[in-house]
C-alpha positions in Angstrom: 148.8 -40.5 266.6 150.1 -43.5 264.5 149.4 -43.0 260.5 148.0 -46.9 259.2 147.7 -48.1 255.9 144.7 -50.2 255.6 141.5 -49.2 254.0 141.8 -49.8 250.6 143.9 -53.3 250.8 140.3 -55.3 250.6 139.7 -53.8 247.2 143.1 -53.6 245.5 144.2 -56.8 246.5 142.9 -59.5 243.7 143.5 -63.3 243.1 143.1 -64.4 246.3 143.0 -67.9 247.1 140.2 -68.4 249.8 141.0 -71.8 251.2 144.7 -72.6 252.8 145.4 -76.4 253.5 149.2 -76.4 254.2 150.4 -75.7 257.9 153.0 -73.1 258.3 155.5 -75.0 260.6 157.8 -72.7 261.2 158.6 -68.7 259.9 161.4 -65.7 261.1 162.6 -62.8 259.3 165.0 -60.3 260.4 166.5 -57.0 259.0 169.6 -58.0 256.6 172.3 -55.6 258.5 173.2 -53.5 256.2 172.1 -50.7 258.8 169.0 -49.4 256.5 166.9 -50.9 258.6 167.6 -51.1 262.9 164.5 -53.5 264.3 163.7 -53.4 267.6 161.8 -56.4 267.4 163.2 -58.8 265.0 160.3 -60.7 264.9 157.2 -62.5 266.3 155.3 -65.6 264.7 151.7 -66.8 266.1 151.4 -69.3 263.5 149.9 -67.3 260.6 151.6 -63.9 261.2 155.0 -62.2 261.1 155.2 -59.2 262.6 158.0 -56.6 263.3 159.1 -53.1 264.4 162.2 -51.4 263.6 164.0 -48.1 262.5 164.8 -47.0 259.0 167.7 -44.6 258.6 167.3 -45.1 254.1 165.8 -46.6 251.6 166.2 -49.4 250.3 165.6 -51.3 253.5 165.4 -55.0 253.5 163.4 -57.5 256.1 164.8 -61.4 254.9 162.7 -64.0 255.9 162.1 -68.1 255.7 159.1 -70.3 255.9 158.5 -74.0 256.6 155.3 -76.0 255.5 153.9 -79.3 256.0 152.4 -79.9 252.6 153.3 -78.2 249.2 150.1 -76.8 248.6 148.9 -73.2 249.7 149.7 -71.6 252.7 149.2 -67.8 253.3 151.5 -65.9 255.4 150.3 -62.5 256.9 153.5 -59.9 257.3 153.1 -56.6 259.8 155.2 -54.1 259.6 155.7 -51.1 262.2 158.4 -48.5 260.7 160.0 -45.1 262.3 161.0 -42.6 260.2 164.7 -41.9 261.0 165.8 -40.9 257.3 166.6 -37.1 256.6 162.8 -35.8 254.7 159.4 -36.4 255.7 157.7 -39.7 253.7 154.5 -39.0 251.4 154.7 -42.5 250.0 156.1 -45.6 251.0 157.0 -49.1 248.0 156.7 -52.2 249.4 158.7 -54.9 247.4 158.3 -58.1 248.1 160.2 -61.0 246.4 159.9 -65.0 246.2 161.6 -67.9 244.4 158.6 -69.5 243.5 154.9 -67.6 242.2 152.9 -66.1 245.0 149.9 -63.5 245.2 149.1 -60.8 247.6 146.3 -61.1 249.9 144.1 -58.1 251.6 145.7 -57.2 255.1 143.6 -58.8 257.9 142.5 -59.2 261.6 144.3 -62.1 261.9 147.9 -59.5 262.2 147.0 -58.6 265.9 149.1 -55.6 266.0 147.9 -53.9 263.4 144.0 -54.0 263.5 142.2 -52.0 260.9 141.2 -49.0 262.7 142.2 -45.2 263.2 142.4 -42.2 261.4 144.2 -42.4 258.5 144.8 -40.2 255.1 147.0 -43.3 253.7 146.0 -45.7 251.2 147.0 -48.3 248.4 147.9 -46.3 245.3 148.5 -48.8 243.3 149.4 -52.9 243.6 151.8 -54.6 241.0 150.7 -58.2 240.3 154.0 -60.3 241.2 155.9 -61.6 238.2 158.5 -63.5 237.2 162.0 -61.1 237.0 163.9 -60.8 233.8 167.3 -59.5 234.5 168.7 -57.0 237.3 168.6 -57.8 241.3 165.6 -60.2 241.1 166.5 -62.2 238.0 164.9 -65.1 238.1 162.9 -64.3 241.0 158.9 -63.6 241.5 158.5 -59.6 242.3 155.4 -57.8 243.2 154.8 -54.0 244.4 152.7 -52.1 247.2 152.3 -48.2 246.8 151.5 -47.0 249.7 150.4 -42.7 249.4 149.5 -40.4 252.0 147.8 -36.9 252.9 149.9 -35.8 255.7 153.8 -36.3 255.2 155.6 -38.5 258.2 158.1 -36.8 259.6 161.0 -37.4 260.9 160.6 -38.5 264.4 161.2 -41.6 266.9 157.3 -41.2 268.3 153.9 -42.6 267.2 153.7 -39.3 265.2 156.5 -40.4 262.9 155.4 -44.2 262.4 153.8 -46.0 259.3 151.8 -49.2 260.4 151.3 -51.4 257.2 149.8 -55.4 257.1 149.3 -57.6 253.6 149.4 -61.4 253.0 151.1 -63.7 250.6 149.6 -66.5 249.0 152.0 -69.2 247.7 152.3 -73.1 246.6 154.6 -75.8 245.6 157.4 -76.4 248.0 157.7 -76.7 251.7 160.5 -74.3 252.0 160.6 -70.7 251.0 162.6 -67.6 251.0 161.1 -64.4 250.7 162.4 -60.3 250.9 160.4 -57.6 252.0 161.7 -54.3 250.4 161.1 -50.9 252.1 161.7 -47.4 250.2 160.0 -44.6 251.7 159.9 -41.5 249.5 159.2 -37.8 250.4 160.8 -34.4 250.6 163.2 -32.6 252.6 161.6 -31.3 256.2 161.4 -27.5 256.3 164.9 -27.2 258.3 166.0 -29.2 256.1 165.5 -26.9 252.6 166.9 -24.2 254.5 169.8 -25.5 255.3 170.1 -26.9 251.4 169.6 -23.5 250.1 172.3 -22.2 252.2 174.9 -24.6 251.2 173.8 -24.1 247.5 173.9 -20.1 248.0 177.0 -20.9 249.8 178.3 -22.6 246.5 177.0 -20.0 244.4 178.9 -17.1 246.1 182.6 -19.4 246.5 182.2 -19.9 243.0 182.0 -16.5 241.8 184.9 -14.9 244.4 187.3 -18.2 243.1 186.5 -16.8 239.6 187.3 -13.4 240.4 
């Protein structure tokens, strides 16, 4: 059974632009190979939406991505996101950085992202959105940052099936150019998978016990 994040994007999703009168031309994004993230489906573009579906092996994983617009005024891109869990613990909460050169907003997650309809059991939801602002030193100097926080009930696990998959959809609302750059940042956060603290605790009890016969 797939875990999806949608139920509380509606409500913690503010300054929302309802009307849209540039034409999005043209859109792609793709992983940016630093082997974080693997996606099996680069991407797909209908017009209004980006969608994609890949492997993540760590955090921080990165989706780069460009889009073309007819006008300068205010588009709104919708982004979908399918992600495997292929790191080494089980996820209980997943950030969601997104960057841009110029000022944008988030918008609620919506029908319009075909592949990931809101509908499902889930135990996931927004913990928390950070209104994008302008970056003052570090990675994003200069750049327009924002933040999804993305909790769950029941941990993802590590696995290559449905049962170890986070489905996630939001918008971005932007203006003033006809060509943009954007970054969609991925860190999934967790704890080791029981197999996993046991074998830790053995290495560390291994440690322990090397340690005190090299002292003797």
């Amino acid at each position: 059974m797939k875990t999806k994040v949608f139920a509380a994007f509606v409500l913690a999703f503010a300054g929302y632009c309802a009307t849209s009168s540039a034409t999005i031309t043209s859109a792609s994004w793709t992983n940016d190979a630093d082997g974080a993230i693997n996606c099996k489906q680069n991407w797909t573009f209908n017009g209004t939406t980006l969608t994609m579906a890949g492997d993540q092996f760590w955090g921080p994983g990165h989706m780069v991505g460009t889009v073309q617009t007819d006008t300068t005024q205010d588009p709104t891109l919708y982004l979908g996101s399918s992600v495997n869990n292929d790191t080494s613990f089980a996820w209980t909460s997943y950030i969601v950085n997104v960057v841009m050169g110029v000022p944008f907003t988030f918008v609620p997650s919506s029908e319009t992202v075909e592949n990931y309809p809101p509908s499902g059991p889930s135990d996931w939801s927004v913990a928390g959105v950070t209104t994008p602002t302008l970056q003052v030193g570090g990675l994003y100097n200069g750049l327009y940052e924002g933040t999804i926080d993305l909790t769950g009930g029941t941990p993802i696990p590590i696995s290559d099936q449905t049962a170890g998959e986070l489905d996630f959809s939001y918008g971005i609302h932007f203006s003033s150019s006809t060509d943009y750059s954007f970054t969609q940042e991925m860190i999934p956060q967790g704890v080791p998978e029981p197999g996993d603290l046991g074998l830790v605790s053995g290495l560390l009890f291994g440690g322990f016990q090397l340690i005190k016969r090299l002292r003797k």
